[in-house]
One Martini backbone bead per residue (centre of mass of N, CA, C, O) as a GRO file, in nm:
protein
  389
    1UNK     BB    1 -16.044  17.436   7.984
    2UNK     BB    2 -16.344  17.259   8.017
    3UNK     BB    3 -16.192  16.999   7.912
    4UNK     BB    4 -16.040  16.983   8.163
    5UNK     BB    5 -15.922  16.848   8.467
    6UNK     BB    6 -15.894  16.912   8.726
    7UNK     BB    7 -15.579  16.919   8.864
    8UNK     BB    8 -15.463  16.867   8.557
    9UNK     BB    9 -15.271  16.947   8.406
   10UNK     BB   10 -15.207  16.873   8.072
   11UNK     BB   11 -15.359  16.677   8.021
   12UNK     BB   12 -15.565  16.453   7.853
   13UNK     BB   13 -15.814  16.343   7.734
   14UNK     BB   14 -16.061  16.127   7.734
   15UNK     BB   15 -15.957  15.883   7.506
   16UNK     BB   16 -15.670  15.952   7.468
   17UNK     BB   17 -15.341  16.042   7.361
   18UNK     BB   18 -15.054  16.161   7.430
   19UNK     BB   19 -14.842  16.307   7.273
   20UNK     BB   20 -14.558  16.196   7.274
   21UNK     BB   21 -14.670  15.896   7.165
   22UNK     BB   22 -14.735  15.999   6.875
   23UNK     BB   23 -14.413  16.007   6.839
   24UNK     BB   24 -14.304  15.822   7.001
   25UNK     BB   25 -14.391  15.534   6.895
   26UNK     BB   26 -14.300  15.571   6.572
   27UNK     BB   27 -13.996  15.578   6.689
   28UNK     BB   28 -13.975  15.278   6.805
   29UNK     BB   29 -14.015  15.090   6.552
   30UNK     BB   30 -13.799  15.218   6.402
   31UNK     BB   31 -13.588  15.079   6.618
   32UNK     BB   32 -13.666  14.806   6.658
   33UNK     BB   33 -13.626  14.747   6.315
   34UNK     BB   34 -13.310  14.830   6.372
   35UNK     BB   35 -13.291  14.590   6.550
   36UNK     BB   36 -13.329  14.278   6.435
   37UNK     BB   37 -13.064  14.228   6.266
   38UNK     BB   38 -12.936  14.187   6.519
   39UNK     BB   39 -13.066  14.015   6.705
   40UNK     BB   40 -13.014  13.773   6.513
   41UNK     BB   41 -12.694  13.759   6.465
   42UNK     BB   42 -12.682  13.737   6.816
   43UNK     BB   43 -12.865  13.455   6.806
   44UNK     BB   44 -12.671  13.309   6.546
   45UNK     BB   45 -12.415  13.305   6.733
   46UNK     BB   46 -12.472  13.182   6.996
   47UNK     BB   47 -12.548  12.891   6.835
   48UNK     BB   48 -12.295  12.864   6.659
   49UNK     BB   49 -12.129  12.871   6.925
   50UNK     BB   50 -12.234  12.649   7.064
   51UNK     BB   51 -12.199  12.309   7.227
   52UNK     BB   52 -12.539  12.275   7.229
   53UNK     BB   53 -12.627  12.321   6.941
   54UNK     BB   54 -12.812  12.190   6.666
   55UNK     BB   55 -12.591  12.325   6.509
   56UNK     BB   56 -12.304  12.389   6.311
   57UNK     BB   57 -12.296  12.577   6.122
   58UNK     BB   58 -12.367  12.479   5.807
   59UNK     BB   59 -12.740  12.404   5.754
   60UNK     BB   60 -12.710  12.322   5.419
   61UNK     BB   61 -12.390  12.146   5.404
   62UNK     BB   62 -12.275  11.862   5.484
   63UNK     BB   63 -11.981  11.936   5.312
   64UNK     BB   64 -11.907  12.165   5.513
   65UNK     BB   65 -11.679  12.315   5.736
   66UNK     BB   66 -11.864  12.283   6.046
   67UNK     BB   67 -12.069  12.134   6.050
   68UNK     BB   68 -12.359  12.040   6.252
   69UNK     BB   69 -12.561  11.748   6.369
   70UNK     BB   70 -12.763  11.556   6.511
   71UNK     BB   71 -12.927  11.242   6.551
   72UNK     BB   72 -13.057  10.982   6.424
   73UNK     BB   73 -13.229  10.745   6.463
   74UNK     BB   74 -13.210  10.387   6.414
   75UNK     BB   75 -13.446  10.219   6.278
   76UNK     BB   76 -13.716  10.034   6.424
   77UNK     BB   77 -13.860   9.738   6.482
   78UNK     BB   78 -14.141   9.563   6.642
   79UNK     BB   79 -14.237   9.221   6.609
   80UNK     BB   80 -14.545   9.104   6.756
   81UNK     BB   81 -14.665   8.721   6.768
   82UNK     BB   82 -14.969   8.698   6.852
   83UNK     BB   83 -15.277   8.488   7.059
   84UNK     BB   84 -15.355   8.661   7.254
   85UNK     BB   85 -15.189   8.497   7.506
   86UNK     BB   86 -15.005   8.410   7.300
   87UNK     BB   87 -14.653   8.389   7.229
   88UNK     BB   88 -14.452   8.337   6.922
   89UNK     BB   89 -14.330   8.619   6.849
   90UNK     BB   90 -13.982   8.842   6.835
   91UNK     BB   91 -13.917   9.103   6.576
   92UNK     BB   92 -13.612   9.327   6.505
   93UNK     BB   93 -13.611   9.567   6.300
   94UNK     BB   94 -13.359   9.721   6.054
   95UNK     BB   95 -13.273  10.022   5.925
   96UNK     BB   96 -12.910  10.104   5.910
   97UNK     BB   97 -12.948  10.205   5.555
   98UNK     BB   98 -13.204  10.309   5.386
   99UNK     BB   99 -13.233  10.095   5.080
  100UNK     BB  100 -12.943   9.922   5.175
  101UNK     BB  101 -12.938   9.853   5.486
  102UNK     BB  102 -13.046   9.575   5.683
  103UNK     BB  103 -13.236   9.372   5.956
  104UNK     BB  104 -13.302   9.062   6.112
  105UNK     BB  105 -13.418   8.978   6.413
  106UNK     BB  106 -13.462   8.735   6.636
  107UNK     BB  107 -13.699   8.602   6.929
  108UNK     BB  108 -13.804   8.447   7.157
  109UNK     BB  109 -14.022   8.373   7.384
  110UNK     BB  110 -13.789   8.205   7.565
  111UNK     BB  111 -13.682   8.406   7.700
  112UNK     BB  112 -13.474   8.561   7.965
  113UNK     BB  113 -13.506   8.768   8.201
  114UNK     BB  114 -13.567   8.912   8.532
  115UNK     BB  115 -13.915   8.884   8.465
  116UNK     BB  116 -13.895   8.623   8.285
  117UNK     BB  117 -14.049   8.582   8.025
  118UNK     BB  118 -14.143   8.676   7.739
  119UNK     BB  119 -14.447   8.545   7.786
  120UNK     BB  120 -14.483   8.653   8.047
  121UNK     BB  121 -14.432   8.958   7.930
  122UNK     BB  122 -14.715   8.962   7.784
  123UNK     BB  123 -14.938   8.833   7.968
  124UNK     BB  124 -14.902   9.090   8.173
  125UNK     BB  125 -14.813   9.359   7.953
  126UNK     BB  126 -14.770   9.329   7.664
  127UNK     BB  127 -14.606   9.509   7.464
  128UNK     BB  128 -14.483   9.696   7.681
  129UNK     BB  129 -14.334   9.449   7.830
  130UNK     BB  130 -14.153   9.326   7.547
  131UNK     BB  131 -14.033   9.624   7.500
  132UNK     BB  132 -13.884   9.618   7.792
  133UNK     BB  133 -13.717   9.403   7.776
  134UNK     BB  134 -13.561   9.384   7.492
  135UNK     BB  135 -13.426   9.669   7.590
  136UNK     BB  136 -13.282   9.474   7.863
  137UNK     BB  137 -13.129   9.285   7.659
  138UNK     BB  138 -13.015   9.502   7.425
  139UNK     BB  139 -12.942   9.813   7.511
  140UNK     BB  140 -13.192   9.885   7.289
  141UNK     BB  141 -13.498  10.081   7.243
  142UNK     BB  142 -13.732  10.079   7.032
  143UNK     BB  143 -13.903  10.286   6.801
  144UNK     BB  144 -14.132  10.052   6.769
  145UNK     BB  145 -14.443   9.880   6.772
  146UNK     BB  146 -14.580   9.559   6.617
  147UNK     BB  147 -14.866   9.365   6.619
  148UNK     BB  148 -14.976   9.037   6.482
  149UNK     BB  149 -15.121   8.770   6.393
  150UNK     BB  150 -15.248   8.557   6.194
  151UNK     BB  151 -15.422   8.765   6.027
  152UNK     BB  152 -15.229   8.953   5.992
  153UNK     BB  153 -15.028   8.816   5.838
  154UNK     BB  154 -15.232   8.743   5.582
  155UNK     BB  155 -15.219   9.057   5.515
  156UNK     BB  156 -14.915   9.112   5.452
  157UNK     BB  157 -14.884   8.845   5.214
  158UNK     BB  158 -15.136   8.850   4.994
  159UNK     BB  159 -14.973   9.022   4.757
  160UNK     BB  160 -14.738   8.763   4.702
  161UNK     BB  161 -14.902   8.518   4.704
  162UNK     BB  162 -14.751   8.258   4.751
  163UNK     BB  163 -14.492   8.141   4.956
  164UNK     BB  164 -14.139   8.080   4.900
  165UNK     BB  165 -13.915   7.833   5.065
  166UNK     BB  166 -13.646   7.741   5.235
  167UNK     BB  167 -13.600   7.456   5.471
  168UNK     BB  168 -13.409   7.286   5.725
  169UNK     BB  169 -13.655   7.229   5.861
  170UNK     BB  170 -13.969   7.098   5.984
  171UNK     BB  171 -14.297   7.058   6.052
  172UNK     BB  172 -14.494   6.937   6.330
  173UNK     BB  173 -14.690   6.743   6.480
  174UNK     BB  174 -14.743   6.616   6.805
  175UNK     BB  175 -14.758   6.319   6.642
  176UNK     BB  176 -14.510   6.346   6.382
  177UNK     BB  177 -14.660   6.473   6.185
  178UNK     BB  178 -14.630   6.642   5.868
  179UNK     BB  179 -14.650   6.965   5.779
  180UNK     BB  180 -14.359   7.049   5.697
  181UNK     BB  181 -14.138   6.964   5.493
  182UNK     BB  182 -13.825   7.008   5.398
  183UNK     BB  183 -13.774   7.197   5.200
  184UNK     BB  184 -13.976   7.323   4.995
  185UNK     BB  185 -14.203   7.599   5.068
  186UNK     BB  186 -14.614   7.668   5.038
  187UNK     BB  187 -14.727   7.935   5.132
  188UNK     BB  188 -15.014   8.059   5.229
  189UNK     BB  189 -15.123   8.320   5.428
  190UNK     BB  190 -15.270   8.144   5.655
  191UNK     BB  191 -15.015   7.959   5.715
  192UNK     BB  192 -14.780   8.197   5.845
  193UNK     BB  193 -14.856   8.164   6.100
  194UNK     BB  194 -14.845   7.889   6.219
  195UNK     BB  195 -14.559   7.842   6.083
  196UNK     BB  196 -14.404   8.026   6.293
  197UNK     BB  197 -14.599   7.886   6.573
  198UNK     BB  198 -14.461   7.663   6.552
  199UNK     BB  199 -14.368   7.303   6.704
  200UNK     BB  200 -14.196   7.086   6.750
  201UNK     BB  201 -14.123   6.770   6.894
  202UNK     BB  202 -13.825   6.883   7.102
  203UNK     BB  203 -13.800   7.180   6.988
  204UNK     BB  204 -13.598   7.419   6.976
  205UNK     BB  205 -13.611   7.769   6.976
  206UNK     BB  206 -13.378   7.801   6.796
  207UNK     BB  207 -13.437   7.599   6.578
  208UNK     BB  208 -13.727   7.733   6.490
  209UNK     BB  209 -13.594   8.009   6.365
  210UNK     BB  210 -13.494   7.893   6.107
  211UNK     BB  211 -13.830   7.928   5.970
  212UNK     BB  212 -13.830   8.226   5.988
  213UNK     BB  213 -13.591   8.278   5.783
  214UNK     BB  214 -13.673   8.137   5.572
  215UNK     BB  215 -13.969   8.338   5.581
  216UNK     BB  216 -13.830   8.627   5.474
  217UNK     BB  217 -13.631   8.534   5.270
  218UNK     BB  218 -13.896   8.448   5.062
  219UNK     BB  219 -14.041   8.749   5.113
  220UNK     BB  220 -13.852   8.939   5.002
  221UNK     BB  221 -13.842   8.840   4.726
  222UNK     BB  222 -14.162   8.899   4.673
  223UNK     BB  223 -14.127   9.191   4.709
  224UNK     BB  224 -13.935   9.296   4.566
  225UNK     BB  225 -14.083   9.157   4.271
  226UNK     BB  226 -14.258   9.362   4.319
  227UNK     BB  227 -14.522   9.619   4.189
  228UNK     BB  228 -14.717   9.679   4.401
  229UNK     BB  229 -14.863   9.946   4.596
  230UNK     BB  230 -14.922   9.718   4.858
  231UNK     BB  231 -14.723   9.482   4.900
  232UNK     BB  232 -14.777   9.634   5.186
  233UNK     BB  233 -14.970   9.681   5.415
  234UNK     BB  234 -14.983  10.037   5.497
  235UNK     BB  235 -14.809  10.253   5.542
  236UNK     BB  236 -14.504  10.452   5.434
  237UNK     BB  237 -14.389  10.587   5.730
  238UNK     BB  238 -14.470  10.305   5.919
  239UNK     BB  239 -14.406   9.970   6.013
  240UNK     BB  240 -14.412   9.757   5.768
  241UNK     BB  241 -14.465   9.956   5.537
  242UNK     BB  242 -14.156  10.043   5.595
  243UNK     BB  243 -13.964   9.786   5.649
  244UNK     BB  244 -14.017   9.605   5.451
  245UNK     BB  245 -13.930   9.737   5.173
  246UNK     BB  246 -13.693   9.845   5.269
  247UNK     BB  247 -13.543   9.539   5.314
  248UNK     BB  248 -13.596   9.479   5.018
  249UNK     BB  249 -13.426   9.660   4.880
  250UNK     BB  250 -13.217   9.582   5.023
  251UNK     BB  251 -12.958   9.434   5.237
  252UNK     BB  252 -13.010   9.161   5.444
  253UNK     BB  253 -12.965   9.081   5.801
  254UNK     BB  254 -13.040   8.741   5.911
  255UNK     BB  255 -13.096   8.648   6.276
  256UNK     BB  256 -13.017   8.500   6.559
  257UNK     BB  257 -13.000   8.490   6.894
  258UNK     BB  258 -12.779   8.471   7.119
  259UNK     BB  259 -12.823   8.137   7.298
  260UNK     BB  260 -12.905   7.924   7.534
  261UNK     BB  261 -13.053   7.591   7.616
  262UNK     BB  262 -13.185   7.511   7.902
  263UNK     BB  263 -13.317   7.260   8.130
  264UNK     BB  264 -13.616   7.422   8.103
  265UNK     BB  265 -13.624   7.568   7.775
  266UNK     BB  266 -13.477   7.801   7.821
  267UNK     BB  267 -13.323   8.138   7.705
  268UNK     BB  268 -13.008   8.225   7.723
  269UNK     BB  269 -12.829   8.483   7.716
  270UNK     BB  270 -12.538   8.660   7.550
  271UNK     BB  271 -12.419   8.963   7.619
  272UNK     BB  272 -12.154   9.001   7.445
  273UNK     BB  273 -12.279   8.885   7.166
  274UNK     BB  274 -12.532   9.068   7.148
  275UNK     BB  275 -12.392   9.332   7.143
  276UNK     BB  276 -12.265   9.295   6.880
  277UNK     BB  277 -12.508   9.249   6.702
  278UNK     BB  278 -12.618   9.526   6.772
  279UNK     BB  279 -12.381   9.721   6.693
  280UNK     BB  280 -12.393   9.603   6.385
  281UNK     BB  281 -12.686   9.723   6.310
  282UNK     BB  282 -12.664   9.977   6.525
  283UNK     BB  283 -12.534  10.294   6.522
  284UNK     BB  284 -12.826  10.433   6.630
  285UNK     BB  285 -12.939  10.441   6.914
  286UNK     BB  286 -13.171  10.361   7.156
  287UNK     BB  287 -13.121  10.375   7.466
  288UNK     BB  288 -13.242  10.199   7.772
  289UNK     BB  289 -13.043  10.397   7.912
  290UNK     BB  290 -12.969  10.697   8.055
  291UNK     BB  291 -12.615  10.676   8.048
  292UNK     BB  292 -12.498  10.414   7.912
  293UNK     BB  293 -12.381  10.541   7.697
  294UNK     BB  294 -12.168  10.738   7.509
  295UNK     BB  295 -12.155  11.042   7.432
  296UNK     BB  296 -12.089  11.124   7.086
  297UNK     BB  297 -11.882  11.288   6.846
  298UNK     BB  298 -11.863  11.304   6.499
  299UNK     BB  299 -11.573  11.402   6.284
  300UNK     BB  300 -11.470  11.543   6.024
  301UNK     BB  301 -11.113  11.579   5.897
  302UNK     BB  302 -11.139  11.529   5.544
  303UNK     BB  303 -11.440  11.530   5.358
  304UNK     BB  304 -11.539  11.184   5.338
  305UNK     BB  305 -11.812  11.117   5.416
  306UNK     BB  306 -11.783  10.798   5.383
  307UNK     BB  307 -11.634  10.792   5.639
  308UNK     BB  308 -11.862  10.831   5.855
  309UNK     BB  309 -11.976  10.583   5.855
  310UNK     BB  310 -11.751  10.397   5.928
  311UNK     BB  311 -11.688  10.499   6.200
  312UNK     BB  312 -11.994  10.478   6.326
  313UNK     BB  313 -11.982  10.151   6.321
  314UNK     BB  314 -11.732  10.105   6.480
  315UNK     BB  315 -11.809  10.251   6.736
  316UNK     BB  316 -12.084  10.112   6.788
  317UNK     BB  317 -11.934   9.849   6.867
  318UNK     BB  318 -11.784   9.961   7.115
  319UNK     BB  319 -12.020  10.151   7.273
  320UNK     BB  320 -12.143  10.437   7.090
  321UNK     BB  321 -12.341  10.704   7.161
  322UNK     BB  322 -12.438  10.889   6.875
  323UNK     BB  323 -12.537  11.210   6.859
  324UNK     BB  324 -12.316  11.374   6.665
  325UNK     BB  325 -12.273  11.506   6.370
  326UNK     BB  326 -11.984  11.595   6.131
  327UNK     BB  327 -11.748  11.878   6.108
  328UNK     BB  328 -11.506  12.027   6.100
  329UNK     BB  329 -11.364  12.314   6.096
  330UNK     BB  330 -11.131  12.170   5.919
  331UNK     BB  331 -10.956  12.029   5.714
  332UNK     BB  332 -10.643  11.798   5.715
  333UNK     BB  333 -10.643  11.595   5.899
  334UNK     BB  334 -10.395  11.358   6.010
  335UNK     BB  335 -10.508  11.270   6.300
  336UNK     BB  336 -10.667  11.098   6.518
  337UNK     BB  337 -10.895  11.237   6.775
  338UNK     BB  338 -10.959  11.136   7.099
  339UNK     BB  339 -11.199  11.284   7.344
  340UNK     BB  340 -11.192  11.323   7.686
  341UNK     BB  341 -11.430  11.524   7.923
  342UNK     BB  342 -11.412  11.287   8.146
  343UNK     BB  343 -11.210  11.066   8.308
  344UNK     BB  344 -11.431  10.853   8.326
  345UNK     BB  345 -11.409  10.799   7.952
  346UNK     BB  346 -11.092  10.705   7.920
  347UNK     BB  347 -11.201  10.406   7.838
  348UNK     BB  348 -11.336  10.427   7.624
  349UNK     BB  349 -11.162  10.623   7.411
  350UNK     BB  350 -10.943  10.404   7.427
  351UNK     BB  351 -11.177  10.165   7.304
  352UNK     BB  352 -11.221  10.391   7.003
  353UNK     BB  353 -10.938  10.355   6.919
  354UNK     BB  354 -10.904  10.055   6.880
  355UNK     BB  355 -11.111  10.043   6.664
  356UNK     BB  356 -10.991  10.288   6.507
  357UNK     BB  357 -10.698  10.207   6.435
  358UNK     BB  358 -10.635  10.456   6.568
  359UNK     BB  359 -10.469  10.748   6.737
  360UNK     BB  360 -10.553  10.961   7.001
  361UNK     BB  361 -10.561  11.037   7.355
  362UNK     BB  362 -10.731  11.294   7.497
  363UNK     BB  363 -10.775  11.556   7.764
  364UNK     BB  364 -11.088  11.768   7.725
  365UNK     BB  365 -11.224  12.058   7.851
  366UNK     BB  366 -11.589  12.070   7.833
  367UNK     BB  367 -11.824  12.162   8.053
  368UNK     BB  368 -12.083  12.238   7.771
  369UNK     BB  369 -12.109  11.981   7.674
  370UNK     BB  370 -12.329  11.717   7.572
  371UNK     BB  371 -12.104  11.539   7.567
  372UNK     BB  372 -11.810  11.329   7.642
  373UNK     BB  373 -11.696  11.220   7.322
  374UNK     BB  374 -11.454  11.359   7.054
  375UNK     BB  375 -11.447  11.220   6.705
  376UNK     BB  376 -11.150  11.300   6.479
  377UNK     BB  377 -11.078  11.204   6.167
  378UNK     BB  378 -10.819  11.134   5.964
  379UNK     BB  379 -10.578  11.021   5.734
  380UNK     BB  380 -10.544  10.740   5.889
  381UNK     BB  381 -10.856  10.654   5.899
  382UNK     BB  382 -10.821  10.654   5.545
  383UNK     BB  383 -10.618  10.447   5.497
  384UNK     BB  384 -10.729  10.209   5.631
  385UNK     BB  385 -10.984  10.165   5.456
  386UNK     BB  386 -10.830  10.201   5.156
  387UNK     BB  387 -10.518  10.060   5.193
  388UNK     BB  388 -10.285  10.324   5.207
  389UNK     BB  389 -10.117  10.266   5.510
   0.00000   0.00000   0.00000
């Protein structure tokens, strides 16, 4: 025909598709749509058999065994008060376990560095050199930062104010006289930032914590007390509008950071007494070192959530940082066992075991693993906790 182009037989008109096309075309969707569910099954077969997946097991229950997902670090939050180049004070916020418990760490701007004092780590790189040491002095990295001024307290406070303090010590003037005496102190707004950033003469820098101790403590029970929803300015899903809320809510634990003032006036910490204070507040760190401290996998071996914290809480403190938790693949185990993938973290397992007041410790080879140890608790330490051991 003339429709057709010479020397191609058969071929299709120009602008058309092949014959085969029209019908072979709806046959491969078919075949397609008839391949997704399996498709979808062994892909989700892949993952949840994987040892690298983020989820194992059932991904909407977690308390059925086999359970298993990633773990989300424990809220930190950095409160540097500073005016101008004057750093002023350092505070490091936990909630813990949020609306339940947290901690607020105490840190002079006197502290020394590797890389010279926190405030001379202000003044040359500002918050971020401040997140920078503090994440290296404490082996756990802050997960935000918020700066303050003066003017920033007097509106943190001004929902509640005045506060009311009981201090143990006084704060002086450079001349002697006395600018707040000790014993009950009621500060305004404005008064805050100064009363924090004050020094009496010839006064301690540790000493000095006592009265922002004193003055955390007495703002905290005027947010709990307070019904006002703005109790504290700034979002309510972070920086200090969710940190301040939170620690009113439950029970915080209020300290200053463990070291000694040598005679050049300068705060040197204690590494093994802050290990101790930060794994105690801090379950879930982001470490300031990737591979600094051993990737944890946590597993319930008997079915009592409740358990999960506590074993968690204890492995933190020996320092463990755990990045999976959820359930065994069946629960009923009687033996806690501590397993590790790597000889090299051979003694991390047996200091997991000791700490864990219970348990085997086991040579366990799992070359696809994202972990270094997996720890397994069983009946004995569910013993050990209740009392009925």
């Amino acid at each position: 025909m003339g429709d057709s182009a010479p020397g191609a037989e058969g071929a299709a008109p120009k602008g058309s598709l092949p014959r085969w096309w029209r019908w072979g075309w709806p046959l491969l969707l078919l075949v397609l749509a008839a391949a997704v569910p399996l498709l979808v099954w062994l892909g989700w077969s892949a993952i949840s058999g994987s040892s690298d997946g983020t989820v194992v097991g059932d991904p909407i229950d977690p308390a059925a065994p086999g359970y298993e997902a990633f773990v989300d670090p424990t809220p930190t939050l950095l409160l540097v008060h500073a005016n101008g180049d004057r750093l002023h004070g350092v505070t490091l916020l936990v909630l813990t376990d949020e609306g339940t418990e947290g901690a607020v760490l105490f840190i002079p701007p006197e502290t020394m560095t590797s890389n010279g004092l926190l405030s001379d780590r202000w003044a040359e790189s500002g918050s971020t050199g401040v997140a920078d040491s503090v994440a290296e002095l404490l082996g756990v990295r802050p997960g935000e930062t918020q700066v303050v001024d003066d003017a920033g307290w007097a509106a943190l406070v001004s929902a509640v104010a005045p506060v009311d303090l009981m201090s143990a010590v006084p704060l002086l003037r450079p001349d002697g006289e006395t600018l707040h005496g000790a014993g009950l102190v009621t500060l305004a707004p404005a008064d805050v930032g100064p009363y924090l950033a004050g020094r009496s003469p010839a006064e301690s820098p540790l000493e000095a914590l006592t009265r922002h101790l004193s003055f955390w403590t007495g703002w905290l029970v005027k947010v709990e007390e307070s019904a006002a929803p703005d109790v504290i300015p700034g979002e309510t899903d972070r920086g200090m509008g969710r940190f301040g809320r939170a620690l009113a809510e439950g029970e915080s634990l209020l300290s200053t950071i463990v070291g000694q003032v040598d005679d050049s006036g300068s705060v040197v910490l204690n590494p093994e007494f802050v290990r101790r204070q930060v794994n105690e507040i801090i379950p879930f760190p982001i470490s300031a070192v990737d591979g600094s401290l051993p990737k944890v996998r946590l597993l319930n071996g008997v079915g009592d959530l409740e358990l999960t914290k506590a074993a968690a809480r204890e492995l933190s403190r020996a320092g463990a940082h755990i990045t999976r938790i959820g359930n065994a693949a069946e629960f009923g185990w009687e033996t806690t066992k501590v397993a590790y993938h790597d000889t090299g973290f051979a003694p991390h397992a047996e200091a997991f075991r000791d700490a864990l007041g219970t348990g085997t410790v086991i040579a366990e080879e799992l070359p696809d693993i994202s972990v270094d140890i997996t720890v397994t608790f069983g009946a004995d330490f569910s013993q050990l906790m209740t009392g009925d051991g």
